[in-house]
N, C-alpha and C positions, 0 to 999 in steps of 0.2 A: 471430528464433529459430524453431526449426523448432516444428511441431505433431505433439503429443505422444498418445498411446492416452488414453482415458477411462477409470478405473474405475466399475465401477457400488457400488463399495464405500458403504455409508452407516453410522455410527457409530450404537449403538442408543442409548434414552435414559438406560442405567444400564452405560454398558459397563464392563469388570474396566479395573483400572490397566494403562495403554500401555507398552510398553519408553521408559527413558529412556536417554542425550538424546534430546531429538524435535525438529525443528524445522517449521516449516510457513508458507508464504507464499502469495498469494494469487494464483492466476490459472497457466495452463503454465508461462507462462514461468519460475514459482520454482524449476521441478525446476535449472535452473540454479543459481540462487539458492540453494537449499540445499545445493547439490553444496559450493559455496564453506563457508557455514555449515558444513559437516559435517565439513571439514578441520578445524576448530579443537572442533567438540564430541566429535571422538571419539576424540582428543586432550587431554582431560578442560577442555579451556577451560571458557571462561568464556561464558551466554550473549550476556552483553553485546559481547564483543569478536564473539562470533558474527553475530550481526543486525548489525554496523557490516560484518564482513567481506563478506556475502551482498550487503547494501543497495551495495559503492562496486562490486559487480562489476557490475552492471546498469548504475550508472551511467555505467560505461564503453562500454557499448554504443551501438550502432546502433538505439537504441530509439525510435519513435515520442513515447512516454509519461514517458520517464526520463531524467535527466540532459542535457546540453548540446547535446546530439543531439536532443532533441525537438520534437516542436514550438510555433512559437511563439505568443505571444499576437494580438492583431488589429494590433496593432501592428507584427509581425514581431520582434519580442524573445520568447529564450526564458527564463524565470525559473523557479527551482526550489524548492518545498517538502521541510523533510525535520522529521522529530521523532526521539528516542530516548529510550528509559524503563529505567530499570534495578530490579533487584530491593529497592533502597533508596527509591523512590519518586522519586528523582533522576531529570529529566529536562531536555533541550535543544530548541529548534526553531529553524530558521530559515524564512523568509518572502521569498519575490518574490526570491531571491539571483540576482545573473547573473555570468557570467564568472566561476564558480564550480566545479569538474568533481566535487569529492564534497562536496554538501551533507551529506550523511548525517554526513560525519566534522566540519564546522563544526559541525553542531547538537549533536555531543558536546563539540566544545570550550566552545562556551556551557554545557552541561551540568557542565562539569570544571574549568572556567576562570572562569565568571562567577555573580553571585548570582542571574543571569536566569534567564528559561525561552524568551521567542522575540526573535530579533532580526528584526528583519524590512530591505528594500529596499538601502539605499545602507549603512546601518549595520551589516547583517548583510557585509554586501562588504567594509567599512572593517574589519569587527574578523576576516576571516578574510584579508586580504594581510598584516594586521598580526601574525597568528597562521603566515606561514610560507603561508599556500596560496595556488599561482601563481594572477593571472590571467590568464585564455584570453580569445582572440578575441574570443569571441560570434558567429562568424559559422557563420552555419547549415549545416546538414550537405547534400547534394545531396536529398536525400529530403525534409526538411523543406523545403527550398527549391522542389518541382515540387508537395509539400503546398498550402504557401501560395498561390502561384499558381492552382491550383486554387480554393481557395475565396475566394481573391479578387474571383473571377469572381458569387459570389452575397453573399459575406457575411452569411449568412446562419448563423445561432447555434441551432443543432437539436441535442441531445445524440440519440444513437442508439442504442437495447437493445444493449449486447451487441458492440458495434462490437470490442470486442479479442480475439474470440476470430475475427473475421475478417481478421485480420494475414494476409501473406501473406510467410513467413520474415522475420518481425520489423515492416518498417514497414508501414503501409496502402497497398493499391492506390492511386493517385491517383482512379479512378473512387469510390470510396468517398466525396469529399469534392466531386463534381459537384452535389450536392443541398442541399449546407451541414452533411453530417454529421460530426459530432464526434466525439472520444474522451474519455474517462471511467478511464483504465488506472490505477492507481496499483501501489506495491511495493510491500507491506507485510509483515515476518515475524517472528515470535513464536518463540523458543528456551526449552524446558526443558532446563539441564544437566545433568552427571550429578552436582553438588553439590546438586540440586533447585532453583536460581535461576532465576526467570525475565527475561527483559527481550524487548524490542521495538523495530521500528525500522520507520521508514516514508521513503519517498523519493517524488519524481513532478515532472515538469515543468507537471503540471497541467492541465488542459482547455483542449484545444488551439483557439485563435482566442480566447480567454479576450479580457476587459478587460482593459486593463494594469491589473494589481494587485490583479487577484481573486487570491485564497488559498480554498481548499476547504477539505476538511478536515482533508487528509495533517498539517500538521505545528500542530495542534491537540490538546493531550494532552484524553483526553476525548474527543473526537472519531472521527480516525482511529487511535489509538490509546490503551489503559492498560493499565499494568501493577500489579498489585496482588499481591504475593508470599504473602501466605496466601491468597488465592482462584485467581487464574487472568488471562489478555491476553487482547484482543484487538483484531482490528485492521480495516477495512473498504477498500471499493472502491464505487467508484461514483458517485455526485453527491454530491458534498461539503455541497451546502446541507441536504441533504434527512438527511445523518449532522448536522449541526451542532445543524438544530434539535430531537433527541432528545438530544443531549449522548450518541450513540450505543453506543460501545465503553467507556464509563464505566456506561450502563444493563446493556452484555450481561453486565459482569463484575461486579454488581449484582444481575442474574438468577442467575448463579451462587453468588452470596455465598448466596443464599437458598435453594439445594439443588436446582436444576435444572442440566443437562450443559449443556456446553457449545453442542450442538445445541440447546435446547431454551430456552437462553439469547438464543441469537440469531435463532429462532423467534419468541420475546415482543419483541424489537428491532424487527425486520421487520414486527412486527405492529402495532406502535406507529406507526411510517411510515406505513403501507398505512391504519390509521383515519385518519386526518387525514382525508386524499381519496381514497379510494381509483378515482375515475375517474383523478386523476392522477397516482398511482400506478402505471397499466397503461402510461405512459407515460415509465415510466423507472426504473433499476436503482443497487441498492444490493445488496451483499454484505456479511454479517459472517461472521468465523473466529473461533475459541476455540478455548483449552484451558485448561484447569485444570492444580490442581496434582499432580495424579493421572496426569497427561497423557494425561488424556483428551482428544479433539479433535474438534471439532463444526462446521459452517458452516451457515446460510440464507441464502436471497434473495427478494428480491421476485419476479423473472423468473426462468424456467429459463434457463441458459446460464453462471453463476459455477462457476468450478472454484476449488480447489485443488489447494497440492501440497503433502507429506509423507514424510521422510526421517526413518525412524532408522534403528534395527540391522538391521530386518527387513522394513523399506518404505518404498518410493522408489517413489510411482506420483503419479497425479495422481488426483482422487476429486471426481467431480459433487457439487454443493450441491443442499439439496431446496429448494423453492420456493414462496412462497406463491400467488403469480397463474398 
């Protein structure tokens, strides 16, 4: 995907209520992402079918980070994480899913279908052929395939600040992954409707050279995402362990419930990361987004370099995150 202008737009800490619908995902790439979303919210949909529409268009991409195309673990298998939350507290996940092309839409079927919330590996596979969705190949896309190769060569497991805003039209230079450097990209995006519903939805093939069968935090409700319809979503990026052990996007929208914005929410999020250790901290990135239900919409991070993006009536740009380090 191509790269996009930056705003220097930053949302204050008491800003007036946003136009609604609003939708908002995380990183350039979402201006896409929302363009899809936005077909169905201004349309008077539903946020729910919104964030399912936005989340299978990526996944059909040529994405380093996303869907069956991505890349894969150290093993050379790609597996997919996804989660969705609805304005009912309803939600689905799936875990490790392979030969799979829209995880996003099986973690709803678990959500619609089953008393579950995550299926995870071979099981999450068994219950979506049986549900109607084809399996594919698994066979890697040419990009992921000169990926691997590459870091074959050192095997070496280094996450790196910031790596996806170094995309070069979508996948990583191969020089990117000579040193053992990884990516950390996830898709996540948050709708307000114009019935005032919120819901969420997350996607990602995960960290790329991963162990077979690490799961981060993408399809973690709590984690990389929640939705909580009288307060506000939100959703993260970044090192999955480092959102898990704060039960992250459950605190930002926690911080909110308590009367701080959305910014200001995931301010005290990132803050909470960063004390643990904050030497090791400076060595690795987390992003959080929010909105409330005001649709107000806010982001931080640990490192400069997290964007978002944002689409309603009256804006479709991308908008830097402030940052703590």
């Amino acid at each position: 995907m191509s790269s996009l202008g930056l705003s220097s737009l930053a949302f204050p800490a008491f800003s007036p209520p946003a136009e609604k619908p609003v939708v908002i995902s995380t990183w350039d790439s979402g201006m896409e992402v929302n363009a899809e979303a936005w077909k169905i919210l201004s349309t008077n949909g539903t946020a729910l079918d919104a964030v399912e529409a936005g989340a299978r268009y990526i996944e059909t991409l040529n994405d380093c980070c996303v869907g069956l195309k991505g890349y894969p673990d150290r093993d050379g298998i790609v597996t997919l994480d996804a989660c969705i939350m609805d304005q009912h507290s309803n939600c689905g996940a799936v875990a490790g899913l392979e030969k799979i092309k829209h995880a996003i839409s099986v973690a709803r079927k678990v959500m619609q279908s089953t008393p579950h919330v995550l299926l995870v590996g071979a099981g999450a596979q068994q219950f979506a052929v049986e549900n109607g969705f084809p399996l594919e190949s698994g066979e890697l896309s040419e990009d992921a395939k000169r990926a691997y190769a590459t870091w074959l060569k050192s095997s070496r497991y280094e996450p790196v600040i910031n790596i996806e805003n170094k995309k070069q039209n979508g996948p990583f230079a191969p020089s990117f992954f000579e040193d053992g450097a990884l990516n950390h990209d996830t898709m996540g995006l948050i709708a307000l409707d114009s019935s005032n519903n919120l819901s969420g939805g997350v996607t990602t093939s995960g960290m790329a050279f991963k162990l077979h069968g690490r799961v981060g935090d993408s399809p973690v409700i709590g984690a990389g995402l929640f939705v909580d319809n009288e307060v506000g979503a939100a959703t993260s990026s970044g090192l999955g362990e480092e959102v898990i052990r704060i039960c992250g996007t459950h605190l930002v929208v926690e911080f909110m419930r308590q009367g701080n914005s959305p910014e200001m929410a995931c301010k005290k999020a990132i803050q909470r990361i960063v004390s643990r250790d904050r030497q090791k901290a400076k060595t690795l990135q987390v992003g959080f987004l929010a909105i409330n239900k005001k649709g107000q919409v806010g982001a931080y991070a640990i490192q400069e370099g997290f964007v978002y993006s944002i689409k309603n009536g009256t804006q479709n740009e991308v908008v830097k995150a402030k940052f703590l380090i």
